[in-house]
Backbone as numpy.savetxt, mean C-alpha at the origin, in Angstrom:
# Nx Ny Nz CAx CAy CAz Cx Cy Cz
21.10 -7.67 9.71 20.71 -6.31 10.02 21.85 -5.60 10.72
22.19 -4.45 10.18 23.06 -3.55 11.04 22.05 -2.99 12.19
23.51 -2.64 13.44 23.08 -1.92 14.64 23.09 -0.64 14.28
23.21 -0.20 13.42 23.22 1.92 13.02 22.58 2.31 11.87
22.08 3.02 11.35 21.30 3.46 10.69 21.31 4.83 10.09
21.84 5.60 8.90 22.34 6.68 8.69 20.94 7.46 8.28
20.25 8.25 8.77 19.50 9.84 8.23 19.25 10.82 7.35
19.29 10.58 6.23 20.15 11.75 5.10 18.47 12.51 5.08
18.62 13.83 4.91 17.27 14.63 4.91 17.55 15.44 4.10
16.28 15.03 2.82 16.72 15.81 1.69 15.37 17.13 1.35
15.45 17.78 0.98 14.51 19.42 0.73 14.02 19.03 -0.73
14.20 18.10 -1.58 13.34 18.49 -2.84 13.43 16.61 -3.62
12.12 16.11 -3.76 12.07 14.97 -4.11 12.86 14.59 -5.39
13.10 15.49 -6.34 14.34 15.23 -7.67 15.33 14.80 -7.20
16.06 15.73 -5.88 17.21 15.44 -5.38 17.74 14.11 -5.12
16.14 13.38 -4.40 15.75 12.69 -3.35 16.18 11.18 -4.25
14.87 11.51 -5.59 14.87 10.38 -6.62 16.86 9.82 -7.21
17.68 11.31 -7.25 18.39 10.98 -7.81 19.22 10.67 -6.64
19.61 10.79 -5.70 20.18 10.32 -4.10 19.93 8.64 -4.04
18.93 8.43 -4.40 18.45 6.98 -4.33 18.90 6.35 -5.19
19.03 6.36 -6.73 19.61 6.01 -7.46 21.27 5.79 -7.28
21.77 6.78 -6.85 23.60 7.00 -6.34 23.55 5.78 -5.53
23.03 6.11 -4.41 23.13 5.33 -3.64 23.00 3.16 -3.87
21.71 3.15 -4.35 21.49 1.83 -4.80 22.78 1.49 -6.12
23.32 2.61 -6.76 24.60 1.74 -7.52 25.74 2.03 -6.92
25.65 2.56 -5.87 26.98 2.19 -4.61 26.39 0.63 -3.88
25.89 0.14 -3.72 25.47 -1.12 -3.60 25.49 -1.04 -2.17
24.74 0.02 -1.70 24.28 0.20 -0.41 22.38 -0.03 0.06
22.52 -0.64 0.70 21.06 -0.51 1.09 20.07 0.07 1.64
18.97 0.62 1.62 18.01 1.90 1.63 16.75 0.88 2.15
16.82 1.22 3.69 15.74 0.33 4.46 14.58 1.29 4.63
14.37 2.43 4.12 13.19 3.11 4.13 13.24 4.54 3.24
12.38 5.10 3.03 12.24 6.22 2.36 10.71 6.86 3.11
11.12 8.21 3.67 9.77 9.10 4.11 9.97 10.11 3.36
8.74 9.96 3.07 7.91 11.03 1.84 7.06 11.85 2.17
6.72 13.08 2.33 5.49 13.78 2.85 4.29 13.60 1.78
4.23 13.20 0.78 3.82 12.56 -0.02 4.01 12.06 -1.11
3.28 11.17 -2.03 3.89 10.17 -3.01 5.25 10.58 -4.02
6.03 10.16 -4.51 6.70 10.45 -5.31 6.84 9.23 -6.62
6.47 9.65 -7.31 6.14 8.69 -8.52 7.61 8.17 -9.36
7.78 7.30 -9.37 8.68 6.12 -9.63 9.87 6.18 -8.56
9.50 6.21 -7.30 10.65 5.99 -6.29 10.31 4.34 -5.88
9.38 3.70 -5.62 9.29 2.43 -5.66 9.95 1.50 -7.03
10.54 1.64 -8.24 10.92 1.35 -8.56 12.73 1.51 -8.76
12.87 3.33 -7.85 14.13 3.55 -7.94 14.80 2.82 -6.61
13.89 2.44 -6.21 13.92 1.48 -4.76 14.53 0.36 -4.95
13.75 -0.12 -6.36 13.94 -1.60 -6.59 12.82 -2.34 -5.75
11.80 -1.97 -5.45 11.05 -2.75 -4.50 10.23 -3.38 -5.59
9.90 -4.70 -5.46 9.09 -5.46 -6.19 7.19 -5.01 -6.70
7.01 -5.14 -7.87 5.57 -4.79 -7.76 4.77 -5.14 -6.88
3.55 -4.48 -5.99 2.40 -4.83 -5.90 1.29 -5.93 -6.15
0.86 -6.62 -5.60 -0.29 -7.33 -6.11 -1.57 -7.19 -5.38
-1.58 -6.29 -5.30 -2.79 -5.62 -4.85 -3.89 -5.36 -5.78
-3.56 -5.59 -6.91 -4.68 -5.38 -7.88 -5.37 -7.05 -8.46
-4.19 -7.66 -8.16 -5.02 -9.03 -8.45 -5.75 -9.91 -6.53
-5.51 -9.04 -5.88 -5.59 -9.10 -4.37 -7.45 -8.45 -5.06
-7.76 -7.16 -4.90 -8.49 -6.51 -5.50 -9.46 -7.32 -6.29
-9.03 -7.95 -7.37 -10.18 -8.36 -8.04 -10.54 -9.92 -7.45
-9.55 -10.83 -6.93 -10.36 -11.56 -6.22 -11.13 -11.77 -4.80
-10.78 -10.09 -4.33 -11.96 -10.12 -3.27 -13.19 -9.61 -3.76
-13.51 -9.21 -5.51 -14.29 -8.72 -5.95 -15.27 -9.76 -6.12
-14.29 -10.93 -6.61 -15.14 -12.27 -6.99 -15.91 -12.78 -6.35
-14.85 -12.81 -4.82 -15.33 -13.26 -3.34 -16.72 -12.47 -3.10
-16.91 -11.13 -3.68 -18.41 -10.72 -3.17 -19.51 -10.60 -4.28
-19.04 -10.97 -5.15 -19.91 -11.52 -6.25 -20.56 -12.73 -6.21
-19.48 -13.95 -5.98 -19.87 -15.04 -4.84 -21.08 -14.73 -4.46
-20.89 -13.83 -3.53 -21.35 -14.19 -2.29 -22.91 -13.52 -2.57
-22.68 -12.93 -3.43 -24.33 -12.23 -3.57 -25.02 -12.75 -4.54
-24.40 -13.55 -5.57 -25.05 -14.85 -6.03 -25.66 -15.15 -5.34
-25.23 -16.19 -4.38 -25.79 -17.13 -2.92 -26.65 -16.58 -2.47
-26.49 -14.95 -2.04 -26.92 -14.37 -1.25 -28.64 -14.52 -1.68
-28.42 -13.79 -2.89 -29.41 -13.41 -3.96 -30.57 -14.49 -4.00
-30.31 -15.80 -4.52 -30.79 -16.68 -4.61 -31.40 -17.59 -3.50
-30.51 -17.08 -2.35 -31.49 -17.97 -1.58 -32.29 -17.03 -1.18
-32.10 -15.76 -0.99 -33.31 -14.90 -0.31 -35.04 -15.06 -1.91
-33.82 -15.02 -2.67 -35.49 -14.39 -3.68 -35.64 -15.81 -4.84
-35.02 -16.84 -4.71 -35.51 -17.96 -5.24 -36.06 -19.26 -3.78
-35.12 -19.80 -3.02 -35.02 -20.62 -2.42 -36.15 -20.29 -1.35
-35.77 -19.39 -0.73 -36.00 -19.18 0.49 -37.56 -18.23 1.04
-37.56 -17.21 0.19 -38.78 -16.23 -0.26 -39.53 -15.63 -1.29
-39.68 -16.61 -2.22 -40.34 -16.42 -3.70 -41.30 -15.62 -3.42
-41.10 -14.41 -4.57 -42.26 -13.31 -4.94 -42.53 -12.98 -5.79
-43.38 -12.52 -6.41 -44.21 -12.38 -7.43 -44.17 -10.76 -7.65
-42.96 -10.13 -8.21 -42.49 -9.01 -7.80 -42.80 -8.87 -9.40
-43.94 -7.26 -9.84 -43.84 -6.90 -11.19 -44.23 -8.20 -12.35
-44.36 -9.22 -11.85 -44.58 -10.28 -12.89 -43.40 -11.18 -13.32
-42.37 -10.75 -12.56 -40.87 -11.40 -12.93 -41.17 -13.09 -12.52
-40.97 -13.95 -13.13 -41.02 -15.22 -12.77 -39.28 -15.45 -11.05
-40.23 -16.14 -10.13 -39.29 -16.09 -9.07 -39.19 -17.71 -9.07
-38.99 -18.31 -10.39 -38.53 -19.40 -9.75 -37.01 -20.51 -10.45
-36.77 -19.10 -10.71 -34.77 -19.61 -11.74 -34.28 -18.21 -11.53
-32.88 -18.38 -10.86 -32.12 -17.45 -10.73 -31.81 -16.64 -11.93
-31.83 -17.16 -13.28 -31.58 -16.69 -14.76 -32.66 -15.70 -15.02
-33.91 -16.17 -14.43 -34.82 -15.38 -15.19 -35.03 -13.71 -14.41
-34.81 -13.35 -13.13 -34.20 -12.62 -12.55 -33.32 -12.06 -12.71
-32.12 -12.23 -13.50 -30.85 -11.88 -13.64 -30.59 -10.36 -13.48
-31.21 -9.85 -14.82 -31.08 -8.56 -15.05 -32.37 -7.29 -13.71
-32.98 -7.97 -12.88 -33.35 -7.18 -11.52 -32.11 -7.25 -10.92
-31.04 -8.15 -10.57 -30.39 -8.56 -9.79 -28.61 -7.91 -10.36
-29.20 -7.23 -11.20 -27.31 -6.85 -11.82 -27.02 -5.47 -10.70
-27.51 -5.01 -10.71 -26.91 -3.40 -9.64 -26.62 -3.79 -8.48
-27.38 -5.29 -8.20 -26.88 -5.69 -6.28 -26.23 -6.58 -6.63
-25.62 -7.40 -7.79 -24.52 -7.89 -7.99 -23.08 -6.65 -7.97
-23.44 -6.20 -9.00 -22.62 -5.04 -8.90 -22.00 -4.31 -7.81
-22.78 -3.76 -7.26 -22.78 -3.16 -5.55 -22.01 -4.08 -4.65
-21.98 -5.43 -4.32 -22.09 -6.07 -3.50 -20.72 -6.81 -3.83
-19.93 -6.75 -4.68 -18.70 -6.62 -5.93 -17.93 -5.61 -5.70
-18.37 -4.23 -5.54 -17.23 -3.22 -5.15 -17.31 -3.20 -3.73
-18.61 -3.21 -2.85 -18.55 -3.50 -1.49 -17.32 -4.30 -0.56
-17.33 -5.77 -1.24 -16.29 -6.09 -0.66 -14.61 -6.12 -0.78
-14.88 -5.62 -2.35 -13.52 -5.35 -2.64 -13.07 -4.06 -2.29
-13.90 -3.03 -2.04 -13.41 -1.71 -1.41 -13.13 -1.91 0.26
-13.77 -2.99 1.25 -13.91 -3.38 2.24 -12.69 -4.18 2.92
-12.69 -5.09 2.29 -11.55 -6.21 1.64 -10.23 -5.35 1.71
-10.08 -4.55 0.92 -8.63 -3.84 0.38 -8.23 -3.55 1.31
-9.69 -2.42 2.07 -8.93 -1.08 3.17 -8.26 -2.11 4.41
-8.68 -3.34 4.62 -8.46 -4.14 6.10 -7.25 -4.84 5.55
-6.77 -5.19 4.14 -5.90 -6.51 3.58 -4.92 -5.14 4.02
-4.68 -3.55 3.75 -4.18 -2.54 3.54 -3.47 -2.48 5.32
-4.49 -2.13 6.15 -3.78 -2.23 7.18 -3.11 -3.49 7.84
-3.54 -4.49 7.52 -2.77 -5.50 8.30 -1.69 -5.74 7.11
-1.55 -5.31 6.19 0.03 -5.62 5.48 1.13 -4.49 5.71
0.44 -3.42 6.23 1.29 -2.41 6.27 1.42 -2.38 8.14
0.83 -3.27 9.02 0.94 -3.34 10.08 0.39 -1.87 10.98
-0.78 -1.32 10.53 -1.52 -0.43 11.06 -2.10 -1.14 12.18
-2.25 -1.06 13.48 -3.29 -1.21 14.34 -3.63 -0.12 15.03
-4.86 -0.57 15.32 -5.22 1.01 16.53 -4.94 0.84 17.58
-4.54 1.94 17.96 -4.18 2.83 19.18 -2.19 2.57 18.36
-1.61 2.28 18.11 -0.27 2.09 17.25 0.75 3.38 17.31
1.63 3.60 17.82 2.69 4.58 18.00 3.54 4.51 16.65
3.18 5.83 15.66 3.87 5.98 14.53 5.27 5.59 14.77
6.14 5.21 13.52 7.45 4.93 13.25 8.03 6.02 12.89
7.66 7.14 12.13 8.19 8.15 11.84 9.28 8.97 12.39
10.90 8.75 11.75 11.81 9.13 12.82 11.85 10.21 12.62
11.63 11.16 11.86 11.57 12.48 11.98 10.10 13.30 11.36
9.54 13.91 12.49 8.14 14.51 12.08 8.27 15.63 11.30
9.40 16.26 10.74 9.51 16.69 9.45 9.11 16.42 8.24
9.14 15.07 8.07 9.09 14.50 6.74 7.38 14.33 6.41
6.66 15.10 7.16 5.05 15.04 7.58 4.79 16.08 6.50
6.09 17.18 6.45 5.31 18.50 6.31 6.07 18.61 4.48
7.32 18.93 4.52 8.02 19.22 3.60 9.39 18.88 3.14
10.17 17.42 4.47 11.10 17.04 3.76 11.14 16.00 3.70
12.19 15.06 2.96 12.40 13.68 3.10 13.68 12.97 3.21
13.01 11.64 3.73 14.55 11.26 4.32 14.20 9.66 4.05
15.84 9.90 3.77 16.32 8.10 3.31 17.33 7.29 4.50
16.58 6.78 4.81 17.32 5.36 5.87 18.19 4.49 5.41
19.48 4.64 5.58 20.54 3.92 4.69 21.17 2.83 5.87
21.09 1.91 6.15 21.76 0.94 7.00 23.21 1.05 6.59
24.18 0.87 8.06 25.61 1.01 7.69 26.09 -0.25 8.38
27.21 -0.38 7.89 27.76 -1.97 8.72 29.74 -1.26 8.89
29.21 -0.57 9.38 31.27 -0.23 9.95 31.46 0.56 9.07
30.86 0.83 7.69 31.09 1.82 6.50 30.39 3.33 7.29
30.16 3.83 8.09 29.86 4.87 8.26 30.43 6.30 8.07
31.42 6.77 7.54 31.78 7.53 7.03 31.86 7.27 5.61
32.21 6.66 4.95 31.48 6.48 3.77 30.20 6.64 2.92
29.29 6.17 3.81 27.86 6.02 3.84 27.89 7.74 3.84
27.75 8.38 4.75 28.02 9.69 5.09 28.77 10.76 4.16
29.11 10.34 3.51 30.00 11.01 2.48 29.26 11.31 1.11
29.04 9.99 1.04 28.40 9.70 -0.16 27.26 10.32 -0.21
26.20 10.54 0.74 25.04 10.96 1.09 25.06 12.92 1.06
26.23 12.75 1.68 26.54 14.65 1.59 26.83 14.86 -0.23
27.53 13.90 -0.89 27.75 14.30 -2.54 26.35 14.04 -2.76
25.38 13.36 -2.34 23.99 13.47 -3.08 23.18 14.67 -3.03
23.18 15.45 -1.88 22.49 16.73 -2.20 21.78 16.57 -0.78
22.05 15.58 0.11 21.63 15.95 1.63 21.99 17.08 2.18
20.98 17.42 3.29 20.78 18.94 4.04 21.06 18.34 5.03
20.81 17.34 5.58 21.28 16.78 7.17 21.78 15.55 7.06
22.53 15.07 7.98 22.83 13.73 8.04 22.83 13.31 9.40
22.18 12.36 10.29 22.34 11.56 11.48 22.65 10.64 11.54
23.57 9.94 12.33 23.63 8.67 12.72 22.84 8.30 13.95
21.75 7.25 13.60 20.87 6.86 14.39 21.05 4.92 15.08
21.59 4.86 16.31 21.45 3.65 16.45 19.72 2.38 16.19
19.36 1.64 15.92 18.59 0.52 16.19 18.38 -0.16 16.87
17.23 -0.45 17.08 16.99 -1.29 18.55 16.21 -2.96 17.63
């Protein structure tokens, strides 16, 4: 890890996308990107690895499908047999189709549940948490790329002004 950290603050995400690109085939490294919001294929102009959040996703789906199987069965076979409408209460099969909407339900429940908590503790959200955000600009309408420097700092800086930066800081690290 370098001790300095260069600022470049750019006014229009095209700029931004193509700044990132320059930069990553100067074979410099880009330890963050703030976005006031998403910009669609900058995680790949990043180079940052896919996601697995979607196979994260469907096996916490399983996990509550699981679980309402179990759930299901012991409340309305095992545990409290009823004689509900004439439905036979004594095989989980023959029930099945009463039991599909709270399978269902109980399936996006924890995978919508699941996600939002897997979401903050990977992205290191806690409450009460003092944002990282080095400049509260980038909230509203600009963005800025965090370029780590190692003694190249005028370089870094240079290069960043030919990309179409509006500001440039040098910011030490702690």
């Amino acid at each position: 890890m370098s001790s300095k950290v260069i600022h470049a603050i750019y006014d229009d995400d095209d700029v931004l996308m193509n700044a990132v690109k320059e930069v990553r085939a100067a074979h410099h490294h880009i330890e963050e990107v703030y976005t006031p919001f998403p910009v669609h294929g900058l995680d790949k102009a990043m180079g940052l690895e896919p996601t697995r959040m979607g196979i994260t996703a469907f096996m916490f789906g399983l996990t509550g499908l699981g679980f309402a199987v179990w759930f299901l069965n012991y409340i309305m076979i095992d545990n409290w047999p009823q004689n509900i409408g004439g439905k036979p209460s004594f095989t989980f099969y023959h029930n099945m189709p009463a039991f599909v909407p709270i399978l269902f339900e109980m399936t996006v429940f924890f995978a919508a549940h699941l996600m939002v908590i897997t979401f903050y503790l990977r992205s290191k959200i806690w409450p009460f948490r003092k944002a990282e955000n080095p400049d509260p600009r980038t909230t509203d309408d600009k963005f800025l790329m965090e370029v780590a420097v190692d003694g190249n700092e005028d370089e870094v800086a240079s290069l960043l002004k030919r990309t179409g930066a509006i500001e440039i800081n040098v910011k030490e690290t702690h």
